[in-house]
C-alpha positions in Angstrom: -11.9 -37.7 3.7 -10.4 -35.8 6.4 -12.0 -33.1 8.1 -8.5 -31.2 8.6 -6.9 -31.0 4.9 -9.1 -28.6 2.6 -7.4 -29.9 -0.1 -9.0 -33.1 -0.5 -12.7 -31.1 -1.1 -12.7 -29.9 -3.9 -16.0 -27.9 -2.4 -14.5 -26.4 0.8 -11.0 -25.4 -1.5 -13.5 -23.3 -3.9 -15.0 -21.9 -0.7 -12.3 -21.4 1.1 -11.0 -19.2 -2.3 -14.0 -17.6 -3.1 -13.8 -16.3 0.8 -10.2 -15.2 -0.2 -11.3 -13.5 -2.9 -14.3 -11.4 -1.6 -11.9 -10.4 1.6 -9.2 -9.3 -0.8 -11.7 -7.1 -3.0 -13.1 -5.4 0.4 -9.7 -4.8 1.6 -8.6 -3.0 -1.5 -12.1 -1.0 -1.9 -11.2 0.4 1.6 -7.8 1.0 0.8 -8.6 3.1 -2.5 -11.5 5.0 0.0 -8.8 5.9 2.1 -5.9 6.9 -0.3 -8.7 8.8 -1.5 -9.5 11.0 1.3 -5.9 11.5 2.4 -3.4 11.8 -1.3 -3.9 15.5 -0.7 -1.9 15.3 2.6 0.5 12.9 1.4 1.5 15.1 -2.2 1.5 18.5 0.2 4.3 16.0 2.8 5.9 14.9 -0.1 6.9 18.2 -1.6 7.6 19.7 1.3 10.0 17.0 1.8 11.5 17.3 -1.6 11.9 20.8 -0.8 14.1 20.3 2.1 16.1 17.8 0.5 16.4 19.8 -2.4 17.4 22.5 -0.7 19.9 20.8 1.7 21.8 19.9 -1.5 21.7 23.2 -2.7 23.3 24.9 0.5 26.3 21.8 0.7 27.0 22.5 -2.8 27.2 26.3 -2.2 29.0 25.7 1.2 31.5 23.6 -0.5 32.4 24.5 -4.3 35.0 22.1 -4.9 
């Protein structure tokens, strides 16, 4: 078998997934730790945003009625 397709071992493919796999679950733990710490800060951003915006529309539809 060659050394260079994991393909053919069916050993090194299982590996080579359950390494996938294990990265992919630390990733998201990290991501979920993170979102976590910091959805406060993004909900405050986001309605301030949504302010603005919402009150930019207002002020063009006051400025122009028709």
């Amino acid at each position: 078998m060659s050394e260079g397709d994991p393909f053919k071992n069916p050993f090194r493919w299982f590996f080579h997934i359950s390494l996938l796999f294990l990265f992919g679950m630390v990733a998201l733990s990290l991501a979920f730790q993170l979102l976590g710490q910091i959805w406060p800060w993004l909900l405050l951003v986001g309605l301030i945003v949504g302010g603005v915006v919402a009150g930019v529309a207002i002020w063009r539809a006051r400025r122009q009625p028709w």
